[in-house]
MOPAC internal coordinates of N, CA, C and O (Angstrom, degrees):
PM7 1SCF
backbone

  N    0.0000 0     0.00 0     0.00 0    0    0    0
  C    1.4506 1     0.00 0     0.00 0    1    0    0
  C    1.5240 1   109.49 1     0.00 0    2    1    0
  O    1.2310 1   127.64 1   -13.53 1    3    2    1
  N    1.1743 1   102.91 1   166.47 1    3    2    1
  C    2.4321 1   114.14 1   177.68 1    5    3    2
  C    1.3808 1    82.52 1  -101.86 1    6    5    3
  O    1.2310 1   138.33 1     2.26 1    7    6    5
  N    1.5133 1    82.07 1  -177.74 1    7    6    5
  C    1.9517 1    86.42 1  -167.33 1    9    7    6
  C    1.7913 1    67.39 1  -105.49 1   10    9    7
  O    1.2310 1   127.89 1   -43.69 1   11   10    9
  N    1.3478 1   102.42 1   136.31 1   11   10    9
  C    1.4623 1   141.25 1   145.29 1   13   11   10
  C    1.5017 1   114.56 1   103.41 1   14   13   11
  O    1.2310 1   130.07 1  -146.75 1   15   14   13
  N    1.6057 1    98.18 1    33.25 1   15   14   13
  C    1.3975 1   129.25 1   177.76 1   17   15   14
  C    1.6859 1   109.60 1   -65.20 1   18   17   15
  O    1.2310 1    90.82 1   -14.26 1   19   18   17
  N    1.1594 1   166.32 1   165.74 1   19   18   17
  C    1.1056 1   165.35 1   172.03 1   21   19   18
  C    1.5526 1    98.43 1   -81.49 1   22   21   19
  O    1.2310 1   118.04 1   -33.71 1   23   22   21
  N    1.1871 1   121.35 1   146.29 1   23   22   21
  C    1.3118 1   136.59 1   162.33 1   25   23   22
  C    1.5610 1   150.47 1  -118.91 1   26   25   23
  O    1.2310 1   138.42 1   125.22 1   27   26   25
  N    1.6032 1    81.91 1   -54.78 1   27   26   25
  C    1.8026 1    81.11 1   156.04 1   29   27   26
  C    1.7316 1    84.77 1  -167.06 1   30   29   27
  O    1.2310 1   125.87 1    -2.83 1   31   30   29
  N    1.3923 1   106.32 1   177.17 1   31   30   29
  C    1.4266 1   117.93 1  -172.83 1   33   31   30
  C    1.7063 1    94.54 1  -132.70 1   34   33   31
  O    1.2310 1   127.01 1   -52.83 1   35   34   33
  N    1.8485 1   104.12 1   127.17 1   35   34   33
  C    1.0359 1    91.90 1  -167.78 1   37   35   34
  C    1.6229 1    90.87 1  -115.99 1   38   37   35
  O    1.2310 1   126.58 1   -18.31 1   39   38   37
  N    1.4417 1   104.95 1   161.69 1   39   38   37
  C    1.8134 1   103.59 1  -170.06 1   41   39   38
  C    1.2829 1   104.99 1  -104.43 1   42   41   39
  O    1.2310 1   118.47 1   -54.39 1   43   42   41
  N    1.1556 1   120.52 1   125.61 1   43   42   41
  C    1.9854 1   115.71 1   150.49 1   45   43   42
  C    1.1506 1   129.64 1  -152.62 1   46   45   43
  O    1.2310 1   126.30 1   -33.99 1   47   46   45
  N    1.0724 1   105.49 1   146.01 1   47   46   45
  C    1.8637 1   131.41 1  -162.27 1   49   47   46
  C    1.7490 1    95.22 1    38.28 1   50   49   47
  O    1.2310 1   117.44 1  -114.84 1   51   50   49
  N    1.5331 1   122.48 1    65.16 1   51   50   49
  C    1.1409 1   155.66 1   171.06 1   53   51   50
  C    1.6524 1   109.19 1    27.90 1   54   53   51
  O    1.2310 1   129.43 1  -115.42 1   55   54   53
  N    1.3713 1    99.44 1    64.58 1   55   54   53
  C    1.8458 1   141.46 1   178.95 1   57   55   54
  C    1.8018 1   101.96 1  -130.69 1   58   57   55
  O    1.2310 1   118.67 1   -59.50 1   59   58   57
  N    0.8928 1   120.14 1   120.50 1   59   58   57
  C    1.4445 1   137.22 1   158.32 1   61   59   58
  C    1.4377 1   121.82 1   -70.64 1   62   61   59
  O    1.2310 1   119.77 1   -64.01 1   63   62   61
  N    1.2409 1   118.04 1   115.99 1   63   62   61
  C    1.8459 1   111.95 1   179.68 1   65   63   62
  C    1.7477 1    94.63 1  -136.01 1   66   65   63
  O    1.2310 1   137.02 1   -57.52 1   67   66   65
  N    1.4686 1    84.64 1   122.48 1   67   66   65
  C    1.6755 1   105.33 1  -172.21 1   69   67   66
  C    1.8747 1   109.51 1   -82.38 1   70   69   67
  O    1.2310 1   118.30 1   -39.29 1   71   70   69
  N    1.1877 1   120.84 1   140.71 1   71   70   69
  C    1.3590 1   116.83 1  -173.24 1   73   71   70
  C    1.3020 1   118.65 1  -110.83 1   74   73   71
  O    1.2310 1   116.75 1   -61.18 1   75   74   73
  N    1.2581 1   123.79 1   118.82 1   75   74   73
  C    1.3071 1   117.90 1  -170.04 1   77   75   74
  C    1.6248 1   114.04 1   -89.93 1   78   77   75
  O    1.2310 1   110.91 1   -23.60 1   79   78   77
  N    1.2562 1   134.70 1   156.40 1   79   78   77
  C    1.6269 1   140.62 1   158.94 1   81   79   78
  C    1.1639 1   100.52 1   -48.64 1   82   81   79
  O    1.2310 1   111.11 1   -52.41 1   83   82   81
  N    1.5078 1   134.34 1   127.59 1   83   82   81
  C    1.4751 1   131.30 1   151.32 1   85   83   82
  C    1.2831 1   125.29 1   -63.13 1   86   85   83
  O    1.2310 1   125.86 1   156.63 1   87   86   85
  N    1.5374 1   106.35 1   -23.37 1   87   86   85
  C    1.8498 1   102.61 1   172.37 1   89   87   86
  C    1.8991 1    94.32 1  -155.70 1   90   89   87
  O    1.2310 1   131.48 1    10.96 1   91   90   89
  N    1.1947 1    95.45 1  -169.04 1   91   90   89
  C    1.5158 1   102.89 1   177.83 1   93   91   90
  C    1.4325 1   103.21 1   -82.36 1   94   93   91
  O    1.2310 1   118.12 1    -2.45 1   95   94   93
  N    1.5666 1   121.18 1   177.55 1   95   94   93
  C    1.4906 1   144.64 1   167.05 1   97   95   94
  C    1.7257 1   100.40 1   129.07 1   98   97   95
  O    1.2310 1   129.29 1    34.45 1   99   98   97
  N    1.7592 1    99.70 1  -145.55 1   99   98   97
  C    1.4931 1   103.03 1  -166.24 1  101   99   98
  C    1.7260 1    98.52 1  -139.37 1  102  101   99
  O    1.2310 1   127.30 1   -33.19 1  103  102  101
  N    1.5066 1   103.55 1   146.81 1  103  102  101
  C    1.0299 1   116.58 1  -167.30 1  105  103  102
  C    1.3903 1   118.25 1   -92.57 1  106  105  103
  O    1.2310 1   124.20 1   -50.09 1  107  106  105
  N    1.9049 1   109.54 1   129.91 1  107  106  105
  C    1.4164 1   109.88 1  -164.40 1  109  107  106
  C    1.6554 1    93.95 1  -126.38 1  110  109  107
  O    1.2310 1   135.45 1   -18.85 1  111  110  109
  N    1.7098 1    87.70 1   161.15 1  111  110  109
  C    1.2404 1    91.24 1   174.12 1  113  111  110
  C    1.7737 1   134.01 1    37.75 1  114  113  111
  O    1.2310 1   131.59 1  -123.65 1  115  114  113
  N    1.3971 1    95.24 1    56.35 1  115  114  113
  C    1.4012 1   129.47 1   160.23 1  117  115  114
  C    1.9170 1   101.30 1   -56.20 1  118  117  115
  O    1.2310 1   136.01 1   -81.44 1  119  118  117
  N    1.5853 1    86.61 1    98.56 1  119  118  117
  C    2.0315 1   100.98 1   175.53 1  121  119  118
  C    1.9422 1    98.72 1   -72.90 1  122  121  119
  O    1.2310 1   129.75 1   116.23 1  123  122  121
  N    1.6513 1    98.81 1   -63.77 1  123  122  121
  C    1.3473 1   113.31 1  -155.45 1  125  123  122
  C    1.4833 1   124.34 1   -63.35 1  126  125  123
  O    1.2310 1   127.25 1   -59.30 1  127  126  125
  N    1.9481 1   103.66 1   120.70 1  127  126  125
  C    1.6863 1    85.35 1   170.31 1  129  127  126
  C    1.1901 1   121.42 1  -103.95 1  130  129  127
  O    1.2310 1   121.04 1     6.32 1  131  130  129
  N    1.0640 1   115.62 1  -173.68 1  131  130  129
  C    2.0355 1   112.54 1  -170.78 1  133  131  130
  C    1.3598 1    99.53 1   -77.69 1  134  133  131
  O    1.2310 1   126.76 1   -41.95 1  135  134  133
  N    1.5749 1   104.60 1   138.05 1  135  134  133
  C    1.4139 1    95.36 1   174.12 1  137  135  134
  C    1.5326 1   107.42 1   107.40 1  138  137  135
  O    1.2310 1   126.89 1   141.98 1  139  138  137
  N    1.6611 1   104.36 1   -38.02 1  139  138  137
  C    1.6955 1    93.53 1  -162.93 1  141  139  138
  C    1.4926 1   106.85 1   -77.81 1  142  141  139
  O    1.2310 1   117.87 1   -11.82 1  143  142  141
  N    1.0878 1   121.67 1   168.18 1  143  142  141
  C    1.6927 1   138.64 1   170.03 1  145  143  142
  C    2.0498 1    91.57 1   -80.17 1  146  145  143
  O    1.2310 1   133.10 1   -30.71 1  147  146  145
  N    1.4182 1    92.29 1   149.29 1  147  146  145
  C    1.4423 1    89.14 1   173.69 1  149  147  146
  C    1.6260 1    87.80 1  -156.93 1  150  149  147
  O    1.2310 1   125.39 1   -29.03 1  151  150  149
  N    1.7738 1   107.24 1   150.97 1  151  150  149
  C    1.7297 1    96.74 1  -179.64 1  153  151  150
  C    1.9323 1    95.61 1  -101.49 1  154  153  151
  O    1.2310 1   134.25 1    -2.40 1  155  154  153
  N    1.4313 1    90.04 1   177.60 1  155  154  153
  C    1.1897 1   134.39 1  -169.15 1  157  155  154
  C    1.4806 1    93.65 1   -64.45 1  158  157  155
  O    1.2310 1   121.79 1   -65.56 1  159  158  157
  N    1.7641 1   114.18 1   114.44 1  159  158  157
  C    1.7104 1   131.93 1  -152.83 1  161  159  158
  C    1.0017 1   134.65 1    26.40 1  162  161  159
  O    1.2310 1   124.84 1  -129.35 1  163  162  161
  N    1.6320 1   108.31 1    50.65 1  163  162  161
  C    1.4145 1   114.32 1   151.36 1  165  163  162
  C    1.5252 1   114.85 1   -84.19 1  166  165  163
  O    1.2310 1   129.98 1   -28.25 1  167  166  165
  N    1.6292 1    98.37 1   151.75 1  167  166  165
  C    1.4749 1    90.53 1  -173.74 1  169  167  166
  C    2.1154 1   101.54 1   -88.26 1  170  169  167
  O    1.2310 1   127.76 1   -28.36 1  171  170  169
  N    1.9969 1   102.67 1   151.64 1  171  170  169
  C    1.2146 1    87.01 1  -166.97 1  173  171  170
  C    2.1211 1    94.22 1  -121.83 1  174  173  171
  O    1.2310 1   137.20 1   175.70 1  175  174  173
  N    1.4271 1    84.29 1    -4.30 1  175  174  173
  C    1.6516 1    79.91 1   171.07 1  177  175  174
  C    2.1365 1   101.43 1  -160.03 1  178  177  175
  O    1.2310 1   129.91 1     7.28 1  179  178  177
  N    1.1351 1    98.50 1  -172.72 1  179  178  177
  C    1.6232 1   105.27 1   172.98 1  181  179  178
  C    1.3077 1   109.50 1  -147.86 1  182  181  179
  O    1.2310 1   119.67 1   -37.17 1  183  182  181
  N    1.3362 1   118.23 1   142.83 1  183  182  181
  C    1.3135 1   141.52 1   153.90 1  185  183  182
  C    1.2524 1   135.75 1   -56.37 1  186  185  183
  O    1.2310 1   103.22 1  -117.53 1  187  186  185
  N    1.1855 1   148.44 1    62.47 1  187  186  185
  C    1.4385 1   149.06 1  -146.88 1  189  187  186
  C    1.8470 1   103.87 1   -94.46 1  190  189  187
  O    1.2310 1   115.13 1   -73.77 1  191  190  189
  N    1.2777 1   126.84 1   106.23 1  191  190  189
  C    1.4692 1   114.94 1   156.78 1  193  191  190
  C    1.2726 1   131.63 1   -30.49 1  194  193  191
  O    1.2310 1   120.10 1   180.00 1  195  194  193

């Protein structure tokens, strides 16, 4: 991904908030599945250079 690439769109109380890349590289370790509940700063992916 570039840094400010789209990432994932996260849903709440049925409002959409789109997530941007903080910098460039490639994305590891994808936690989140669609659908799941996740709390407030968990991490749901990483940025690897």
């Amino acid at each position: 991904v570039q840094a400010g690439d789209l990432v994932v769109v996260l849903e709440a109380m049925k409002m959409e908030q789109p997530i941007n890349a903080h910098k460039a590289g490639t994305i590891k370790g994808l936690t989140a599945q669609v659908g799941a509940s996740i709390t407030s700063g968990a991490s749901i992916c990483e940025i690897k250079d």
